[in-house]
C-alpha positions, 0 to 999 in steps of 0.5 A: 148656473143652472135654472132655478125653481121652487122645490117640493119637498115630499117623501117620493124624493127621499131614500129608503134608507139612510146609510151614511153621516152628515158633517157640518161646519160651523162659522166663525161669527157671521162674516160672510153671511149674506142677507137672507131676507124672505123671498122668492127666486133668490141668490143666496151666496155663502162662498165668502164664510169663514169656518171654524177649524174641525168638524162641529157635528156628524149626523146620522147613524143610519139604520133601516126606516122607519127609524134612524138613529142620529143627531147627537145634543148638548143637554143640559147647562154648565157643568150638568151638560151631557149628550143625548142622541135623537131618533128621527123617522121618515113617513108618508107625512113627512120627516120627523123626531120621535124620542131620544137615547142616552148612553150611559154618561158619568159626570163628577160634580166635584168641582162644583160641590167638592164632594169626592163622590158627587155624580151625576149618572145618567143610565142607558136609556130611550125616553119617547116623545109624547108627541112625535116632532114634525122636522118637515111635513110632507109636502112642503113648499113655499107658505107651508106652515106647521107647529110642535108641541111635546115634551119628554124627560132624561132620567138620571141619578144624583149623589151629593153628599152635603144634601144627604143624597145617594144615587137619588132617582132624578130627571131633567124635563123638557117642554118645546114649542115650536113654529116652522114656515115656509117663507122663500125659495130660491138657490144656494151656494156654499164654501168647500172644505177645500176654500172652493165654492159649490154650484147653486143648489135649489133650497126652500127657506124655512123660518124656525122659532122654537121655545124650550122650556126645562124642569128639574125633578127629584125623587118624582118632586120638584127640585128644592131651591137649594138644589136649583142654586147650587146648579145656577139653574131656576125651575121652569127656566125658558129659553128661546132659540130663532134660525133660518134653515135652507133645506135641498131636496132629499136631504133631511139636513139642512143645507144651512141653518142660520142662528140669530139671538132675537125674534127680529131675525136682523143680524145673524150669530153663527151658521153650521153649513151642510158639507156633503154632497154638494153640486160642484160648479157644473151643479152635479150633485156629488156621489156618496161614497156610502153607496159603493162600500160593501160589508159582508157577511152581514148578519155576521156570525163570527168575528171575521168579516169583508170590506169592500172599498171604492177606487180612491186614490191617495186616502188612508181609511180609518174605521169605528165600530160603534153601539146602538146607544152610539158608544165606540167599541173598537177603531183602528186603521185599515192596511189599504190605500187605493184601488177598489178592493176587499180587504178582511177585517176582524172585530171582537170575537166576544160582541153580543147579538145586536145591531152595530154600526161601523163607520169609515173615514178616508183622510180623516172625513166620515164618508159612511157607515154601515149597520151591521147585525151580529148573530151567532 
């Protein structure tokens, strides 16, 4: 077991760019999660989890700083939900969140209202912060404490029939308060994939208390009552969400975090546990295989373009293309097994000039993705 010490957390440790995904599991119940009482020089063992069958969360689509595009949400409630991708930056004062971004989402409302035309539709959209969130401030160690207050709104339209509704101009408004301390430090180990356990990795302990509060507009006015009741939600609806969160050093995802359901943090729900790029037993850090894949050219002016992959035996390679508001374009597998090796690679000859994305998956587990710019 290598020595432990208390980490700082600050920007000279982190990269210049992220390029890559973070996947998290998430537990079954809390069997296996052990005390996480604050304190100092701890041993924090998760090896005993039990997981959930598949993947529950990738994160990160990665583009340059100042600015990446990550974390998709569930927003909203019950048949309302939808999904809303944050985006986070990185700077001298640390790591923080700054607006959100929605691609276009349709949802029947049918089976609430019985209206066969009944919607919500949620249009392409970026809707900024009015204050950016502070994720982890730079520097951070133990007893550092920091707060967020902000608040934004995701537009959409809605049709119900019955109310005399068509494509009414419509927003879900968010309000959130939050508090973020530094209480412990000490190291970590977690449950492979593969059953196995990790080596011990240096984390800070980070006690999160966050209030949300939501609000349902219509037509720039509070929504009527009737329309509250028949979405089983109450206007200025307050919720309050309690987590530990266990952050490694260069990474913006934390290594665990914790769910409890009350502000006595005394038995825990549920944690999502962090993944990639884990210490194995002799506590070396693994390798992203982001780092050594190759796309080219790039900015591409055609539809052909050249992959280059890491020598990895016994994988199959799979791939996505996917769009700045996160929307799959094209994916499908690539004729290439083992052996480090460039392989051509064709995508729609018809893509506008932008900024894409294109994700690769080995045996199924997301091990990169890389941008790429389109300019013909």
């Amino acid at each position: 077991m290598q020595s432990s010490g208390q980490i700082t957390l600050n920007m000279s440790g982190y990269p210049t760019s992220f390029s890559g995904a973070d996947s998290m599991r998430i537990t079954i119940g809390n069997t296996g999660i052990p005390s996480l009482i604050p304190t100092t020089n701890a041993m924090w063992d998760f090896s005993g989890i039990n997981y959930s069958g598949s993947n529950y969360l990738t994160q990160f689509i990665g583009v340059p700083l100042p600015e990446t595009f990550g974390t998709p949400l569930s927003m909203g409630s019950g048949i309302a939900s939808y999904q809303s991708i944050d985006f986070n930056k990185i700077s001298s004062a640390g790591y923080a969140v700054d607006a959100d971004s929605i691609s276009y989402q349709y949802i029947s409302l049918t089976p609430l209202t019985a209206g066969a035309t009944d919607s919500l539709i949620f249009p392409n959209q970026i809707n900024h912060y009015n204050s950016p969130e502070t994720v982890i401030p730079f520097p951070a160690t133990m007893g550092t404490t920091w707060s967020n207050n902000f608040s934004y709104a995701d537009n959409f339209f809605l049709t119900v029939g019955m109310l005399s509704l068509s494509h009414a101009a419509s927003q879900f408004k968010y309000t959130f308060s939050e508090t973020d301390t530094v209480v412990g430090w000490g190291q970590m180990r977690v449950k492979n994939i593969d059953g196995t356990h990790s080596g011990y990795m240096d984390v800070l302990q980070v006690k999160r208390i966050l209030n949300r509060v939501d609000s349902f507009f219509l037509n720039g006015s509070p929504a009527s009552s009737i329309l509250l009741t028949l979405f089983g939600v109450t206007q200025g609806q307050s919720n309050s969400y309690f987590q530990y969160r266990f952050y490694r050093a260069n990474e913006i995802t934390p290594l665990v975090a914790v769910i409890y359901s009350s502000s006595a943090f005394a038995t825990p729900d549920s944690a999502y546990i962090h993944i990639q790029r884990l210490a194995n037993t002799t506590s070396v850090n693994s390798i992203s295989i982001s780092d050594n894949v190759g796309i080219y050219p790039n900015p591409a002016n055609g539809n052909i373009l050249w992959l280059e992959l890491p020598s990895i035996q016994n994988v199959s390679w799979s791939y996505e293309l996917i769009n700045i508001f996160g929307q799959k374009i094209v994916a499908g597998t690539l004729p290439l097994s083992s052996n480090k090796a460039s392989l051509q690679f064709s995508i729609p000859g018809n893509l506008p000039n932008g900024t894409y994305y294109l994700g690769l998956k080995n045996n199924g587990q997301q091990v990169a993705i890389k941008q790429l710019e389109i300019r013909k």
